[in-house]
C-alpha positions as a Markdown table, in Angstrom:
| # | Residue | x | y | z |
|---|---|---|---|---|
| 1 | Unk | -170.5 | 26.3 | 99.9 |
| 2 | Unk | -168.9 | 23.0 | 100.6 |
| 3 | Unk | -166.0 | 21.8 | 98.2 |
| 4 | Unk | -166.8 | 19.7 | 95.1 |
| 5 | Unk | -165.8 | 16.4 | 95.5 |
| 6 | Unk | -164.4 | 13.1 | 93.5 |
| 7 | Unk | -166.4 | 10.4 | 94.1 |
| 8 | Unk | -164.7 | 7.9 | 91.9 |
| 9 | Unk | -162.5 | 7.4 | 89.6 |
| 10 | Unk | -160.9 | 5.0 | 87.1 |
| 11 | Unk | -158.1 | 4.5 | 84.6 |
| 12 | Unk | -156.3 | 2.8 | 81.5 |
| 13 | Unk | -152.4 | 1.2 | 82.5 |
| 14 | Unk | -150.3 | 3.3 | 81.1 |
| 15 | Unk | -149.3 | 1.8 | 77.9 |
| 16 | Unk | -145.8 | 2.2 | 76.6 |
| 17 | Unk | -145.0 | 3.9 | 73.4 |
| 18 | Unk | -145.7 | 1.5 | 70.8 |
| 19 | Unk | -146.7 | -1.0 | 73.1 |
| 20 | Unk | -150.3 | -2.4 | 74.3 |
| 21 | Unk | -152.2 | 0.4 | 73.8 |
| 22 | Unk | -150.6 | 1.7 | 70.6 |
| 23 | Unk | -153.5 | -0.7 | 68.9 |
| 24 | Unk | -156.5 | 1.5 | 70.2 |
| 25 | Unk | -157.9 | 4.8 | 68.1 |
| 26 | Unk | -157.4 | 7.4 | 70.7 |
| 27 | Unk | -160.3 | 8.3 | 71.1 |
| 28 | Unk | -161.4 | 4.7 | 71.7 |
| 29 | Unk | -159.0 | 4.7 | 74.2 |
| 30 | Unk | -160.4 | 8.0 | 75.6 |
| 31 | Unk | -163.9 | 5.8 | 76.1 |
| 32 | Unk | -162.4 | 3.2 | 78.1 |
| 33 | Unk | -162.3 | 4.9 | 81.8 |
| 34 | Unk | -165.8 | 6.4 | 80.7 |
| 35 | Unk | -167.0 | 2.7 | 80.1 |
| 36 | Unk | -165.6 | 1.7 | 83.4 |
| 37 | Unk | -167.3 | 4.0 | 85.6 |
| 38 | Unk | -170.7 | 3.5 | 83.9 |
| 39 | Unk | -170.3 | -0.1 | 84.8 |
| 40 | Unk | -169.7 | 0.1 | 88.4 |
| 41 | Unk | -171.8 | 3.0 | 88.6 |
| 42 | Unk | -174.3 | 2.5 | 85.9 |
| 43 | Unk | -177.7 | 0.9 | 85.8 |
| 44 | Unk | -176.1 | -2.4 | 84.2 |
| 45 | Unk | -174.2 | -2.5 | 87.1 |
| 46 | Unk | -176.9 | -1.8 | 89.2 |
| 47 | Unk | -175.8 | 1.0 | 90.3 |
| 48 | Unk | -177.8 | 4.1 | 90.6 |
| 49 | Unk | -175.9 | 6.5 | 88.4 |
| 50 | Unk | -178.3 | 7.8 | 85.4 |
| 51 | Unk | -176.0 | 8.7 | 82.6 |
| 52 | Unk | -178.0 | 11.0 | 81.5 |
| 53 | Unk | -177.4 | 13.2 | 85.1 |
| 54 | Unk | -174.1 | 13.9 | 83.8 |
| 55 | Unk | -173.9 | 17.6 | 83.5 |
| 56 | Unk | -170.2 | 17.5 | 81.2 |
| 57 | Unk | -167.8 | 15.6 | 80.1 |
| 58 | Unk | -164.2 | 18.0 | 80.4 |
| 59 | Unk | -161.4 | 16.1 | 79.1 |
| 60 | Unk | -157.6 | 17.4 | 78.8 |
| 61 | Unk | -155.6 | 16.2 | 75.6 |
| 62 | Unk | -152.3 | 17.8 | 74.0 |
| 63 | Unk | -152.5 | 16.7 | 70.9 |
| 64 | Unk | -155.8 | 17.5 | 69.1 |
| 65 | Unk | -154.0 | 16.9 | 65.7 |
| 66 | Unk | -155.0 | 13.0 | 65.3 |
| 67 | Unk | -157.9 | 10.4 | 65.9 |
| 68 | Unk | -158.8 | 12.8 | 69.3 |
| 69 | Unk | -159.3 | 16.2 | 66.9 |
| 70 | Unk | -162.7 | 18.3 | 67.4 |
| 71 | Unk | -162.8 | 18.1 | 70.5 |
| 72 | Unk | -162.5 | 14.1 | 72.1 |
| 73 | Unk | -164.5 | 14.8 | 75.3 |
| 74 | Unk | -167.3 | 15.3 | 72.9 |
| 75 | Unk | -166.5 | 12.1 | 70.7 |
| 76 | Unk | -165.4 | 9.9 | 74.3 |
| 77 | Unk | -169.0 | 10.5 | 75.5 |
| 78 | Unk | -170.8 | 9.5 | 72.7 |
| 79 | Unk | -168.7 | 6.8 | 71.7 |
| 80 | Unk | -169.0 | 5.6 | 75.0 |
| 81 | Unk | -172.9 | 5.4 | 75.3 |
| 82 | Unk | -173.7 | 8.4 | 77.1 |
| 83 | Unk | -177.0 | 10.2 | 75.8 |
| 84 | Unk | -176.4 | 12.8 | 72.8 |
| 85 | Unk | -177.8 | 15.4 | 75.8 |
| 86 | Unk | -174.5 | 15.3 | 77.6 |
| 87 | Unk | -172.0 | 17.9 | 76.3 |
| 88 | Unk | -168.6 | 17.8 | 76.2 |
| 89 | Unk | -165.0 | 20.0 | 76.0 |
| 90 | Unk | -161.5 | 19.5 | 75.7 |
| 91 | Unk | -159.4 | 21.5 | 77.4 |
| 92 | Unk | -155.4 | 21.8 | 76.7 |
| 93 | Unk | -152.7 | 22.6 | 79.6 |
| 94 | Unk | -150.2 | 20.7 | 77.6 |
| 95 | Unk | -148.6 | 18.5 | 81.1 |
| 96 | Unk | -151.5 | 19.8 | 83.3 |
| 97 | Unk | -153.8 | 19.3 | 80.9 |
| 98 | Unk | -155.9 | 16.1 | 82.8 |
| 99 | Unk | -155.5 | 18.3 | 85.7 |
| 100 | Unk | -157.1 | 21.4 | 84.1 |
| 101 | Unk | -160.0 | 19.4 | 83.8 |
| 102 | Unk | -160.5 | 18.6 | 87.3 |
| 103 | Unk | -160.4 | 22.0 | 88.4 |
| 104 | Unk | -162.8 | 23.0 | 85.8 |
| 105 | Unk | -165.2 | 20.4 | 86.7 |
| 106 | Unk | -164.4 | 21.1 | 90.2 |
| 107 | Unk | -165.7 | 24.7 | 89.4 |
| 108 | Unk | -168.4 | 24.2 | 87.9 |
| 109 | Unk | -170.2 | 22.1 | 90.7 |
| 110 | Unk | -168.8 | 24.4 | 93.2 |
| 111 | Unk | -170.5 | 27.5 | 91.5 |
| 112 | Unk | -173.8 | 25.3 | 91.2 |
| 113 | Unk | -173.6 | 25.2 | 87.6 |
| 114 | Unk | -173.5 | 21.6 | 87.8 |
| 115 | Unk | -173.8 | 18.6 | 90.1 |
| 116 | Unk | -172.0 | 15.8 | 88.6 |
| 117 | Unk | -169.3 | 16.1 | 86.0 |
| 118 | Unk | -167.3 | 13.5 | 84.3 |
| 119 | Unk | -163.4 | 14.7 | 83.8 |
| 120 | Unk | -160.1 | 13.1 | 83.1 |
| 121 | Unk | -157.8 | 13.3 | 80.1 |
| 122 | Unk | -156.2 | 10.9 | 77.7 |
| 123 | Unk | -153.0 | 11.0 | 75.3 |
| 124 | Unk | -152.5 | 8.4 | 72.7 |
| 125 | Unk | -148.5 | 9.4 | 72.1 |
| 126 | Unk | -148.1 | 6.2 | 69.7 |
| 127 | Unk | -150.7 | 7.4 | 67.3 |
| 128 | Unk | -149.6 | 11.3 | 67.1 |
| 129 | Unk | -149.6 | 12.0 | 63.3 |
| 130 | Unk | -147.2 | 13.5 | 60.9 |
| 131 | Unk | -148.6 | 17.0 | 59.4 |
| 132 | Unk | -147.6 | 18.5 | 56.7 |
| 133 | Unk | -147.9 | 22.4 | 57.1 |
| 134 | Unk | -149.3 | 24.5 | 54.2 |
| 135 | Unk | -146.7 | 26.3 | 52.0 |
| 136 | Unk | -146.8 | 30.2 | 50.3 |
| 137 | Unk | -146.5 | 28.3 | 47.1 |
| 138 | Unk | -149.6 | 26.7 | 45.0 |
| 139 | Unk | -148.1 | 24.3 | 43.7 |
| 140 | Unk | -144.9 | 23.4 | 46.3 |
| 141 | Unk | -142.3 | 21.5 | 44.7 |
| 142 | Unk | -141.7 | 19.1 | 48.3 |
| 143 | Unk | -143.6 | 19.0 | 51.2 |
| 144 | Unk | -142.1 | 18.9 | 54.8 |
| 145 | Unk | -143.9 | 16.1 | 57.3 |
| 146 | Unk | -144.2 | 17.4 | 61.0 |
| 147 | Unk | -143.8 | 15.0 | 64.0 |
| 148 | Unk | -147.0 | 15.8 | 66.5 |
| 149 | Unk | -145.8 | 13.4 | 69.1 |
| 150 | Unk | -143.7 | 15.5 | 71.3 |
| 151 | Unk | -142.5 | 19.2 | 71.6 |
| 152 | Unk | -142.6 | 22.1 | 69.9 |
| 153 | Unk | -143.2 | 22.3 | 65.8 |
| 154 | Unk | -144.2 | 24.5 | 63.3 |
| 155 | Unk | -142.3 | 27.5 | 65.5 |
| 156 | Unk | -143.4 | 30.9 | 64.7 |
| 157 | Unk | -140.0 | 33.0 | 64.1 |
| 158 | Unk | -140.9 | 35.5 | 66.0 |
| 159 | Unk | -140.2 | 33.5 | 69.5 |
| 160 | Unk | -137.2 | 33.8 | 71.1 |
| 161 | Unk | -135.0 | 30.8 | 70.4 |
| 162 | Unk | -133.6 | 30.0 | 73.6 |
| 163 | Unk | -137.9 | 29.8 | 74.4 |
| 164 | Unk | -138.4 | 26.5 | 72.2 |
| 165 | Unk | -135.5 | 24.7 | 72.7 |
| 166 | Unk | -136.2 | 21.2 | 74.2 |
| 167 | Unk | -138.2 | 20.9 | 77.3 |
| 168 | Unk | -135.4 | 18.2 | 77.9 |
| 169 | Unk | -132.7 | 21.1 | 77.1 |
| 170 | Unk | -134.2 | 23.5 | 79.3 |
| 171 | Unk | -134.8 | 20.9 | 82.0 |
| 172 | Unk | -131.3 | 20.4 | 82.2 |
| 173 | Unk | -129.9 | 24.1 | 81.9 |
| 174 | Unk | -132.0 | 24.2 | 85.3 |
| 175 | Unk | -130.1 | 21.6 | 86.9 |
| 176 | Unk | -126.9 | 22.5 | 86.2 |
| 177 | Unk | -128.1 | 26.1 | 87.2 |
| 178 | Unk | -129.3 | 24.9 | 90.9 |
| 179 | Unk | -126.4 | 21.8 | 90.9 |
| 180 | Unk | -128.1 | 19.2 | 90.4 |
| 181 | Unk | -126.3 | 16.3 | 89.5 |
| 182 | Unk | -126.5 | 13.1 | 86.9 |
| 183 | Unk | -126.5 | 10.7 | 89.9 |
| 184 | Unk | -129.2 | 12.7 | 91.7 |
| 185 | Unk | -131.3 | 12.3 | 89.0 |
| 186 | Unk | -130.3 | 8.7 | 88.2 |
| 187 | Unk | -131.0 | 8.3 | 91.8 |
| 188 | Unk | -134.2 | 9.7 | 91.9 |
| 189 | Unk | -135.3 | 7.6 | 88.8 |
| 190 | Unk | -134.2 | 4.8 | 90.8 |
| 191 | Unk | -136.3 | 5.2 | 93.7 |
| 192 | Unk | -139.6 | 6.1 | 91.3 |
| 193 | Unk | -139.1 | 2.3 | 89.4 |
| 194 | Unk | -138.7 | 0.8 | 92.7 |
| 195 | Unk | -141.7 | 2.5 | 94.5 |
| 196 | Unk | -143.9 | 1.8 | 91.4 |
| 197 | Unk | -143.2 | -2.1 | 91.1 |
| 198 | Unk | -143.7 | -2.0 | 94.8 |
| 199 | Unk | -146.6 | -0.6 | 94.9 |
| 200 | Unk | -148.3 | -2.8 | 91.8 |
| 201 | Unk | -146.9 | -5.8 | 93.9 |
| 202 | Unk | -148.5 | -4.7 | 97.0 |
| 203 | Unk | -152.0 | -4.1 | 95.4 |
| 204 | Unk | -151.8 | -0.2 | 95.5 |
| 205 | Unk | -153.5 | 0.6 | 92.5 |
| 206 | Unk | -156.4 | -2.2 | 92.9 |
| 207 | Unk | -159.7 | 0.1 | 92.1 |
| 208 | Unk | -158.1 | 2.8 | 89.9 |
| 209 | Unk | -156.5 | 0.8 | 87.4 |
| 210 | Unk | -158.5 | -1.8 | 85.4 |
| 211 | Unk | -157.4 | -3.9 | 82.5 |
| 212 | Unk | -157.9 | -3.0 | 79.2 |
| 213 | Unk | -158.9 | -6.6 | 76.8 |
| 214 | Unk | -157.2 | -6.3 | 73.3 |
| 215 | Unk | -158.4 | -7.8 | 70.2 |
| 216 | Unk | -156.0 | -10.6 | 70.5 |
| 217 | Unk | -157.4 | -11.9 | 73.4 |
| 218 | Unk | -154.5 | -10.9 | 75.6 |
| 219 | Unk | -154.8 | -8.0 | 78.2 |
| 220 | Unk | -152.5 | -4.7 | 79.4 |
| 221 | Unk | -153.0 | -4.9 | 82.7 |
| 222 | Unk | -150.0 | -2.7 | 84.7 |
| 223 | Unk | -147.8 | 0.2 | 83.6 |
| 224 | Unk | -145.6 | -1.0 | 81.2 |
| 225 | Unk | -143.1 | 1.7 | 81.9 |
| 226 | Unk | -141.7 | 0.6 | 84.7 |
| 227 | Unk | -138.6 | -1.1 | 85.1 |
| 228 | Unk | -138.8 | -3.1 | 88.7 |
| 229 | Unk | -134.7 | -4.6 | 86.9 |
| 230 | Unk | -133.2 | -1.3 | 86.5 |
| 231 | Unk | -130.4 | -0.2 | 88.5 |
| 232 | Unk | -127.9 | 2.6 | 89.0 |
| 233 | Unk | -125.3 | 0.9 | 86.9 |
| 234 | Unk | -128.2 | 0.5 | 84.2 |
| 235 | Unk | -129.0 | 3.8 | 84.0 |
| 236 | Unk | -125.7 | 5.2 | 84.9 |
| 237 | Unk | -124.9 | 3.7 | 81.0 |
| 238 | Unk | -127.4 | 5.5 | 79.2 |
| 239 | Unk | -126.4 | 8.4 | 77.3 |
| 240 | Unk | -127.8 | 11.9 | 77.3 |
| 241 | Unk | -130.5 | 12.8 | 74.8 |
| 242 | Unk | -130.9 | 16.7 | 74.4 |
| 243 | Unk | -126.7 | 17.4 | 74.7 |
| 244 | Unk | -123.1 | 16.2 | 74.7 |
| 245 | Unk | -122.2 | 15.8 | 77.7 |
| 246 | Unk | -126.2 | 17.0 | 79.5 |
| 247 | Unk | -127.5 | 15.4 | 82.8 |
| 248 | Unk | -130.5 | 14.1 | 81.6 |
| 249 | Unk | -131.1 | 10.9 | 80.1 |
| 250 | Unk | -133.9 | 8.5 | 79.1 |
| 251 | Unk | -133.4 | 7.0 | 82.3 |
| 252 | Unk | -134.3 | 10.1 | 84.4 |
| 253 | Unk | -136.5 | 11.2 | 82.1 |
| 254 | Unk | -140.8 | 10.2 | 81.5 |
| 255 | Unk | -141.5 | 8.0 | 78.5 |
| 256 | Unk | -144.0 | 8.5 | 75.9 |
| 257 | Unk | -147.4 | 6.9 | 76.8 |
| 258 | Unk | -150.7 | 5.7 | 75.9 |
| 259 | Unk | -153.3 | 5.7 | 78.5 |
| 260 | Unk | -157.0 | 7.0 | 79.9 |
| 261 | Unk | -158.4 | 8.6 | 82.9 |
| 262 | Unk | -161.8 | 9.4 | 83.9 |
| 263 | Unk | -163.1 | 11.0 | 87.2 |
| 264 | Unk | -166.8 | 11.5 | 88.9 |
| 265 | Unk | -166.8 | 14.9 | 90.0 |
| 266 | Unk | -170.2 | 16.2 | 91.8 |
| 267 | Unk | -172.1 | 17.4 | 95.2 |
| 268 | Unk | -172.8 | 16.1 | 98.8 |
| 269 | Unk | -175.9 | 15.1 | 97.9 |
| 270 | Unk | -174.9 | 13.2 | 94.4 |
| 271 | Unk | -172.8 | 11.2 | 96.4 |
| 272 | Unk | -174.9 | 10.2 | 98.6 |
| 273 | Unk | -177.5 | 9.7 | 95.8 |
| 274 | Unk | -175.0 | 7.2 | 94.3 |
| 275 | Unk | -174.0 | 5.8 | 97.7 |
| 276 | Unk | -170.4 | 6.3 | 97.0 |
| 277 | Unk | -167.9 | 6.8 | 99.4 |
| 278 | Unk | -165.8 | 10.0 | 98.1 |
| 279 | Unk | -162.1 | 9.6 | 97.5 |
| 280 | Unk | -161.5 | 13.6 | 98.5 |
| 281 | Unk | -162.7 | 17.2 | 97.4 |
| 282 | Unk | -161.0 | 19.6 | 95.8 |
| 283 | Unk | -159.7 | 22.4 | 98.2 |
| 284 | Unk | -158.4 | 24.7 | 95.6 |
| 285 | Unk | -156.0 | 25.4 | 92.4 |
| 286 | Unk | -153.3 | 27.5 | 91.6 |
| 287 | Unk | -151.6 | 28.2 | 87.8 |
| 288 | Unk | -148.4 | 30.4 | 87.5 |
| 289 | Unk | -145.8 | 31.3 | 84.4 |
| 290 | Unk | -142.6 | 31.8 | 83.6 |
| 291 | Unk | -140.3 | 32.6 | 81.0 |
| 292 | Unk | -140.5 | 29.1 | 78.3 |
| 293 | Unk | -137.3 | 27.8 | 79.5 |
| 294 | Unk | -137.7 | 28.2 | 83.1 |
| 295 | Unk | -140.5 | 26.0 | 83.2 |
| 296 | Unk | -138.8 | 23.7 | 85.6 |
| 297 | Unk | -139.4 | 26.5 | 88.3 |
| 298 | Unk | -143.0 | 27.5 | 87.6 |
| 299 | Unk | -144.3 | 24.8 | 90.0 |
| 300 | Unk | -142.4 | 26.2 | 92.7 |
| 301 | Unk | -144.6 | 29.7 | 92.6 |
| 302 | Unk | -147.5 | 27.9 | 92.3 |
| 303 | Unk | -147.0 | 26.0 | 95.4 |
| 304 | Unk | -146.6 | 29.1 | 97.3 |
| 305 | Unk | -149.1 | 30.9 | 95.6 |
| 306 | Unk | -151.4 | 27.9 | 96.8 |
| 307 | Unk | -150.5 | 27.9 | 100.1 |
| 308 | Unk | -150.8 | 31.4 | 100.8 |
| 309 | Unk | -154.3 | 30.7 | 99.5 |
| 310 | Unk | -155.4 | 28.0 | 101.8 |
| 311 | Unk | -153.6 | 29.7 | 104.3 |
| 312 | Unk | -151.7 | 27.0 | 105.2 |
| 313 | Unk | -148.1 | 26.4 | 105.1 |
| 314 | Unk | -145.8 | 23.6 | 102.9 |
| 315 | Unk | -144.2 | 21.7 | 105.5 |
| 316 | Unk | -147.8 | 21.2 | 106.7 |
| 317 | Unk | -148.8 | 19.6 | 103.7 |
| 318 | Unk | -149.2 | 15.9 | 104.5 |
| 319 | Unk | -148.8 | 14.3 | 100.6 |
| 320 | Unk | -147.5 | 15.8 | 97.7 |
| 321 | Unk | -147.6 | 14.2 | 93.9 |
| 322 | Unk | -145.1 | 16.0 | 91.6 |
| 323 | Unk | -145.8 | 14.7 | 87.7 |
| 324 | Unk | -142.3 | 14.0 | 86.9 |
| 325 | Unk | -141.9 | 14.6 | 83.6 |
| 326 | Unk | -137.8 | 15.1 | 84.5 |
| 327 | Unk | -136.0 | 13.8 | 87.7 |
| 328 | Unk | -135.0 | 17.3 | 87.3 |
| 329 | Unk | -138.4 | 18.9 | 88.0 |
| 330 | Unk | -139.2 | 16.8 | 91.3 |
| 331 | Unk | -135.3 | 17.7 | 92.8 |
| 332 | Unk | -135.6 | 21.6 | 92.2 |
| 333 | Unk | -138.8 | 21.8 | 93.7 |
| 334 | Unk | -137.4 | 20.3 | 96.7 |
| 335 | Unk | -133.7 | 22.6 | 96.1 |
| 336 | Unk | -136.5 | 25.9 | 96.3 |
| 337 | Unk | -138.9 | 24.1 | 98.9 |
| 338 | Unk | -136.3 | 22.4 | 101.7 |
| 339 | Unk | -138.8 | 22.2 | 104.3 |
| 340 | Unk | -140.4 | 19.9 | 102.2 |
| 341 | Unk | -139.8 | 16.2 | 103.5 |
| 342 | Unk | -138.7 | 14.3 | 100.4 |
| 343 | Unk | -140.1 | 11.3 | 102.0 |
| 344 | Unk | -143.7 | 12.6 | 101.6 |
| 345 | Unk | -143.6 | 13.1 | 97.7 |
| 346 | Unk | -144.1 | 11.2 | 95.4 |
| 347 | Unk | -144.5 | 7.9 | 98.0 |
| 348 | Unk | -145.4 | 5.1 | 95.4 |
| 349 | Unk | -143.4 | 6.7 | 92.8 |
| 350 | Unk | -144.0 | 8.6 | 89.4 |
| 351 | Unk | -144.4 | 9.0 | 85.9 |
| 352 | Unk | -140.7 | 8.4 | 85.0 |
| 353 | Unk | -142.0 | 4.9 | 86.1 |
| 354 | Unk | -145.8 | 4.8 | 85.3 |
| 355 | Unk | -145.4 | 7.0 | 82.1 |
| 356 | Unk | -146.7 | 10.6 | 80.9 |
| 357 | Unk | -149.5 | 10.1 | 78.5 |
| 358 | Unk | -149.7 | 14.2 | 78.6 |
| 359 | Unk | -153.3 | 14.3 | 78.6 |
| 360 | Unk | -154.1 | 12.0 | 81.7 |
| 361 | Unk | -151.2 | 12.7 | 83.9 |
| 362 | Unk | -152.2 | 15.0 | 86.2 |
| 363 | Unk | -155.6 | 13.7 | 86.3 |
| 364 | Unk | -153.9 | 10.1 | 87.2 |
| 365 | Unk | -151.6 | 12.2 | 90.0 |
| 366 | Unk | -154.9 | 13.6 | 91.4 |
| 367 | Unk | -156.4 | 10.3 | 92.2 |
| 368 | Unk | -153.2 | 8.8 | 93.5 |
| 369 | Unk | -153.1 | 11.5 | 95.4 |
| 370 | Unk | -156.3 | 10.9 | 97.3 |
| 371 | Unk | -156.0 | 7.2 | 97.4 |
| 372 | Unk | -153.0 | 7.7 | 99.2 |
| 373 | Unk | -154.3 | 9.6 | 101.7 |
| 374 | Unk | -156.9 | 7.3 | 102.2 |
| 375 | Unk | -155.0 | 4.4 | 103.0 |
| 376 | Unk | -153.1 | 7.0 | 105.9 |
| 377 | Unk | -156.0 | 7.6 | 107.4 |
| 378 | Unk | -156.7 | 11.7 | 105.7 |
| 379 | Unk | -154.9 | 14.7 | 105.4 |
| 380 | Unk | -154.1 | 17.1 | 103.0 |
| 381 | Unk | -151.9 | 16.6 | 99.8 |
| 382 | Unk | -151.1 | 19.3 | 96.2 |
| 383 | Unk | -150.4 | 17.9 | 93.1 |
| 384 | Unk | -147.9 | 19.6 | 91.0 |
| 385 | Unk | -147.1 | 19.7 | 87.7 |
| 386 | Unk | -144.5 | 21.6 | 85.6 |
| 387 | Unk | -146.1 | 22.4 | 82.4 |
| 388 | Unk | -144.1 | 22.8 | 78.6 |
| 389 | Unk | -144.0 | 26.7 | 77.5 |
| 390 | Unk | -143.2 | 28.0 | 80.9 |
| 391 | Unk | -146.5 | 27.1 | 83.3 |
| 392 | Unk | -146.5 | 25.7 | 86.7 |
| 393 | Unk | -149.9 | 23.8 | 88.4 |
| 394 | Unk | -150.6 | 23.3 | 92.1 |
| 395 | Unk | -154.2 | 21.5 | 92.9 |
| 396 | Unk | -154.9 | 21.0 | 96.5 |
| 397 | Unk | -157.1 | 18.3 | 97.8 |
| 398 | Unk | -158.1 | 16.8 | 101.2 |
| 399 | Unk | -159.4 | 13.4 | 102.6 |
């Protein structure tokens, strides 16, 4: 059976936290990319997509405890304006979560259980809620108020505690483990601002990324994460967040985001329906754990894993994406994977630049992916992600 392709696909920018974006309801936001592709692809549009053909709407999201609870794929697609006759479900990878729900709709058309699925992912980090967990007494005499933005809460006891400390805490325990520097990771920060403003200068993301019209009147129309001024002094200045005297920084480290990302998933013969020119189909999908801490290394199994799949090996591999949620998991994938050529990941830069709305990211490094083969003419490329509580993700692709 042939692979499941992506025929199109379309995205927020990535709005800083409590920037452009942190205006929108989240699960607004989540209808955005949805609107998008119904416009270009829609009968409006004059285009010859029927919403009512889609088969599912799969969504990743992390947080589920704000505007995007019971299930936002479900609210997104009727929001949005697609018929009360397409379903929808969230799925939750934490990091991987976007990319969770490409495989999933990548699955489904390849089984023939559907033959055109909308999927993506969004994460609206400036609007995670405060909970307040429920107490063993009636009548409490306080009440403690829970951060949902970021990392581990409400912790059961019975978890090991060297499993929940800081993803930024463990990220770094890894680096110093495999010698990994500050200035590598300072440096490799560097190099992802740099690609990114280069690649918004040079038109890279034209087609993917569309602009998203506030109520002001004004428009978020690029990344607002990335820092094209930065420099190695700059971020040489910054102090470390999760230790003393730690490696990792703000500077080498993603932001919090706000963004949207919605992909066309379907057949041959949908695509041809459409008269779309597909970006890539989805060769296969690999998802591999470790212990919590050690999620830094989980990527690097599943990339082997993968390989060994598709019978192919990694220095073959003509692209690679690699979310970076740290500097630090980008530079031990490469310590455990030297045949690797650092000059084919991450070409245009990453989310240290672009940002890490959880939700969307690996659905964002999916397309990116593709596009960028594209432009080289075809090939083969894995996205990777490393994923909070100890998972790795490796999704193949070719163009």
């Amino acid at each position: 059976m042939p692979n499941p392709l992506i025929l199109d696909a379309a995205r927020t920018p990535f709005g800083r936290y409590r920037g452009g974006l942190s205006g929108i309801r989240v699960d607004d936001l989540a209808t955005l990319p949805i609107t998008e592709l119904l416009r270009r692809h829609g009968p409006d549009g004059s285009g010859r997509l029927d919403p009512a053909r889609i088969d599912d709407v799969v969504y990743g999201n992390t947080n589920g405890a704000g505007e995007e609870n019971r299930n936002v794929a479900r609210m997104a697609a009727l929001l949005a304006g697609l018929p009360p006759t397409v379903p929808g479900v969230t799925v939750n990878r934490l990091c991987a979560s976007g990319g969770e729900a490409v495989v999933q709709a990548a699955r489904a058309v390849a089984a023939g259980d559907a033959e055109l699925v909308l999927a993506g992912g969004v994460e609206g980090m400036s609007r995670a809620p405060f909970v307040v967990p429920r107490t063993e007494q009636p009548l409490p005499d306080k009440l403690e108020m829970v951060s949902t933005a970021l990392g581990w809460r409400l912790v059961n006891p019975r978890m090991p505690s060297h499993w929940t400390v800081p993803l930024g805490r463990a990220a770094e325990l890894i680096a110093v483990e495999l010698g990994i520097s500050r200035e590598r990771m300072d440096g490799y920060a560097l190099r992802s601002h740099r690609r990114a403003a280069a690649a918004w200068d040079a038109g890279v993301h034209d087609g993917f990324v569309f602009p998203v019209r506030l109520p002001d009147g004004t428009s978020v129309r690029i990344d607002e994460s990335i820092r094209p001024q930065t420099s190695a002094e700059r971020l040489a200045r910054l102090r470390p967040v999760f230790s003393a005297d730690g490696p990792i920084t703000a500077g080498n480290a993603a932001p919090l985001n706000d963004g949207a990302v919605a992909i066309l998933l379907g057949t041959a013969e949908v695509a041809d329906e459409l008269g779309v020119e597909p970006l890539g189909e989805v060769l296969g999908s690999v998802v591999t754990a470790a212990e919590p801490d050690r999620f830094v290394l989980a990527p690097v199994e599943a990339v082997r894993r993968l390989a060994s799949r598709l019978r192919t090996r990694t220095e073959d591999v003509d692209l690679w994406e690699v979310n970076e949620t740290f500097a630090a998991v980008v530079l031990a994938m490469q310590h455990h994977l030297p045949e690797v050529e650092p000059e084919r990941i991450n070409v245009h830069g990453g989310a240290i630049a672009y940002g890490h709305p959880l939700g969307a990211s690996l659905s964002r490094v999916v397309v990116d992916l593709c596009r960028h083969l594209k432009v080289r003419g075809g090939g083969t490329g894995v996205a990777v992600a490393g994923v909070g509580v100890g998972q790795g993700a490796a999704i193949a692709v070719r163009v």
